[in-house]
C-alpha positions as protocol buffer text, in pm:
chain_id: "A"
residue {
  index: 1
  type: UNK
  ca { x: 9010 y: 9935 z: 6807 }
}
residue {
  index: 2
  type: UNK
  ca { x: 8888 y: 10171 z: 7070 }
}
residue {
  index: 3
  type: UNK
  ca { x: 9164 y: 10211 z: 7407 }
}
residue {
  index: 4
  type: UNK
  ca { x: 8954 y: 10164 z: 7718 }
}
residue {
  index: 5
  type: UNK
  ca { x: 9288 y: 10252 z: 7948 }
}
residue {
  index: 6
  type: UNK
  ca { x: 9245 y: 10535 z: 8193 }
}
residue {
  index: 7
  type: UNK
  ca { x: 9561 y: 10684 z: 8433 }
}
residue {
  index: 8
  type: UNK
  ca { x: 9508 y: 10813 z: 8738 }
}
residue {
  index: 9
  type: UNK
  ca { x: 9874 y: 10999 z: 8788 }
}
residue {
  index: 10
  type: UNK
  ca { x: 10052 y: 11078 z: 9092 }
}
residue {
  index: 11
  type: UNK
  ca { x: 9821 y: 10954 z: 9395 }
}
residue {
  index: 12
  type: UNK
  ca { x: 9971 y: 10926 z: 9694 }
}
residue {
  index: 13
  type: UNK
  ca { x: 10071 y: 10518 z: 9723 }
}
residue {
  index: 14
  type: UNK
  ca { x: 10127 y: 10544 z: 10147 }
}
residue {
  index: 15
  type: UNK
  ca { x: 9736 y: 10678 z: 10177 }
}
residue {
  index: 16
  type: UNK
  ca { x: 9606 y: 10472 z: 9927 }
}
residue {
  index: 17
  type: UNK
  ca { x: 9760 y: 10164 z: 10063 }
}
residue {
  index: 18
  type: UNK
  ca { x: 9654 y: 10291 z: 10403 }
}
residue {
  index: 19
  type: UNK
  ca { x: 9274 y: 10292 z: 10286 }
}
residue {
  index: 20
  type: UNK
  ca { x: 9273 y: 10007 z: 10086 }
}
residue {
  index: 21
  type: UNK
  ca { x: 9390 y: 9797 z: 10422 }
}
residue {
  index: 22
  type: UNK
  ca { x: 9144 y: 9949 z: 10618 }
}
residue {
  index: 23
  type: UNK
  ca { x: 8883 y: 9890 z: 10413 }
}
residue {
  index: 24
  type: UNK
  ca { x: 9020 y: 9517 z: 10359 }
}
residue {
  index: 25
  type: UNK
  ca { x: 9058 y: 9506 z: 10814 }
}
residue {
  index: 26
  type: UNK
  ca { x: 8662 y: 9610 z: 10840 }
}
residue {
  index: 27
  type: UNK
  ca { x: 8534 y: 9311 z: 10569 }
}
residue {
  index: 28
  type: UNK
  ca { x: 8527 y: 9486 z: 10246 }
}
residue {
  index: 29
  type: UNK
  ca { x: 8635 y: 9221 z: 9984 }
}
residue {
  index: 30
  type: UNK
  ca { x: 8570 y: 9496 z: 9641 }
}
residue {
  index: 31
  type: UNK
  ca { x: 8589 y: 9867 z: 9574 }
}
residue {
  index: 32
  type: UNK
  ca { x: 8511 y: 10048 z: 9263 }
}
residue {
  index: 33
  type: UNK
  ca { x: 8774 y: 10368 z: 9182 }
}
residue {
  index: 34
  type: UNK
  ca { x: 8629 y: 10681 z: 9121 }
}
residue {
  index: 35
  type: UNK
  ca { x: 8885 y: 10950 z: 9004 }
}
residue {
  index: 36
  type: UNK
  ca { x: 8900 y: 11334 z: 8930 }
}
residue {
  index: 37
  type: UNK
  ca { x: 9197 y: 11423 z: 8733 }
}
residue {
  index: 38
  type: UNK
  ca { x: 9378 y: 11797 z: 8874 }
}
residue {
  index: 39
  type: UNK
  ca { x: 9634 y: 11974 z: 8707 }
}
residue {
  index: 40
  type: UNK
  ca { x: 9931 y: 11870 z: 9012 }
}
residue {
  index: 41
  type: UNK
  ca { x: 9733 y: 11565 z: 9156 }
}
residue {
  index: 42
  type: UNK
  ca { x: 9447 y: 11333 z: 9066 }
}
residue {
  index: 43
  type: UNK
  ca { x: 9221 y: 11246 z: 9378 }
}
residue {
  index: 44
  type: UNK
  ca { x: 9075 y: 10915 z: 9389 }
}
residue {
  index: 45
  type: UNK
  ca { x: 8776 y: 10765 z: 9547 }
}
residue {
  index: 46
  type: UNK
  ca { x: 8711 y: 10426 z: 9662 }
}
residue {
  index: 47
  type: UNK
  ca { x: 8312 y: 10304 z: 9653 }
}
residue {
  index: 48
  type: UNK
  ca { x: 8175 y: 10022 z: 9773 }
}
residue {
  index: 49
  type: UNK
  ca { x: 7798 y: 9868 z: 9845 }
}
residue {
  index: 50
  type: UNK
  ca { x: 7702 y: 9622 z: 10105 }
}
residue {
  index: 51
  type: UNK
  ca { x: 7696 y: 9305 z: 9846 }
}
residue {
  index: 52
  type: UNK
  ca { x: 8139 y: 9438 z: 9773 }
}
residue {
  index: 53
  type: UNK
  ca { x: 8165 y: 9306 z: 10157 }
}
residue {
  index: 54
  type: UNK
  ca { x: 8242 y: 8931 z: 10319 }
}
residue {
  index: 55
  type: UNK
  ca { x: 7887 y: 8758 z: 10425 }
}
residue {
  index: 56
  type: UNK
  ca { x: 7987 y: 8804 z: 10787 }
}
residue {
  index: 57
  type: UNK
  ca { x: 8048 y: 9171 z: 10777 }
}
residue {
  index: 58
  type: UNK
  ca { x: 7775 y: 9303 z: 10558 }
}
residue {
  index: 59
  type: UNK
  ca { x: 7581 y: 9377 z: 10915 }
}
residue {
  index: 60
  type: UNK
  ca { x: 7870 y: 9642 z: 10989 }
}
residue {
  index: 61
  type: UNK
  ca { x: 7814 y: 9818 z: 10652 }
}
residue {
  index: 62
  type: UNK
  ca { x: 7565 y: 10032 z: 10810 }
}
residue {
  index: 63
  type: UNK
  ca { x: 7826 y: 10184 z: 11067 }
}
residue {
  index: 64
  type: UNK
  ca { x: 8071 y: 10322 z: 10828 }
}
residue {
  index: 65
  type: UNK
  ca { x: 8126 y: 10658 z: 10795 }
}
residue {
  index: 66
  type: UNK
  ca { x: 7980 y: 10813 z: 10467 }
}
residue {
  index: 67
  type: UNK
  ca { x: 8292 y: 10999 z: 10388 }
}
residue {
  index: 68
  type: UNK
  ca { x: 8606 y: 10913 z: 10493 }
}
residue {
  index: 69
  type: UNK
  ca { x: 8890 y: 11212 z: 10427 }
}
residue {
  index: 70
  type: UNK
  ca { x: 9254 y: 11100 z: 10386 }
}
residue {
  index: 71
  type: UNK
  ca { x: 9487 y: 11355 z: 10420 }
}
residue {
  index: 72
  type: UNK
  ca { x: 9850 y: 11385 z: 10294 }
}
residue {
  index: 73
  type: UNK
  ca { x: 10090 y: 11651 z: 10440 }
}
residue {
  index: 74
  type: UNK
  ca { x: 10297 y: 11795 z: 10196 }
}
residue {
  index: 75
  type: UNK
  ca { x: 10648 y: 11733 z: 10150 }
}
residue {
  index: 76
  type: UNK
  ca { x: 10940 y: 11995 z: 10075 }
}
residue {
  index: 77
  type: UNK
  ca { x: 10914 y: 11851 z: 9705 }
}
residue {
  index: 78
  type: UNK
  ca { x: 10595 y: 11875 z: 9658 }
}
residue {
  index: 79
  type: UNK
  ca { x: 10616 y: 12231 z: 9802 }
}
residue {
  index: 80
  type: UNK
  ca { x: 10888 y: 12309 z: 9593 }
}
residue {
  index: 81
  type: UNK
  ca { x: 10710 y: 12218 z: 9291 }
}
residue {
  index: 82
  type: UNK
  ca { x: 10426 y: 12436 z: 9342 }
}
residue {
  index: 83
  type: UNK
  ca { x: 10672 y: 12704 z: 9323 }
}
């Protein structure tokens, strides 16, 4: 039997909570999860198309941004294991 599991390892839970509310807040009801796996940190995407959003929101779908860049200041640990 083939394993279809994927991990996406250490992604930042505040900013990806952050985003997922937002998202959520401005109608969208689905995402699809795009990652890129790095050697410290995999980055993550979230996707979404105007059917993914309620009925009564899809009319905002054309004012989001096309990229939306989440930023995470680094901490002394994750400083420290750069190092």
């Amino acid at each position: 039997m083939e394993n279809n599991q994927f991990k996406i390892s250490k992604v930042h839970i505040d900013s990806f909570i952050d985003a997922l509310v937002d998202l959520y807040n401005k109608g969208v009801d689905y995402i699809d999860i795009i990652t890129t796996p790095g050697e410290l940190q995999d980055s993550v995407g979230l996707s979404f198309c105007k059917e993914y959003m309620a009925e009564d929101m899809q009319d905002e779908f054309d004012n989001f941004p096309t990229d939306i860049l989440i930023e995470k200041k680094l901490s002394s640990d994750d400083l420290n294991q750069l190092i």
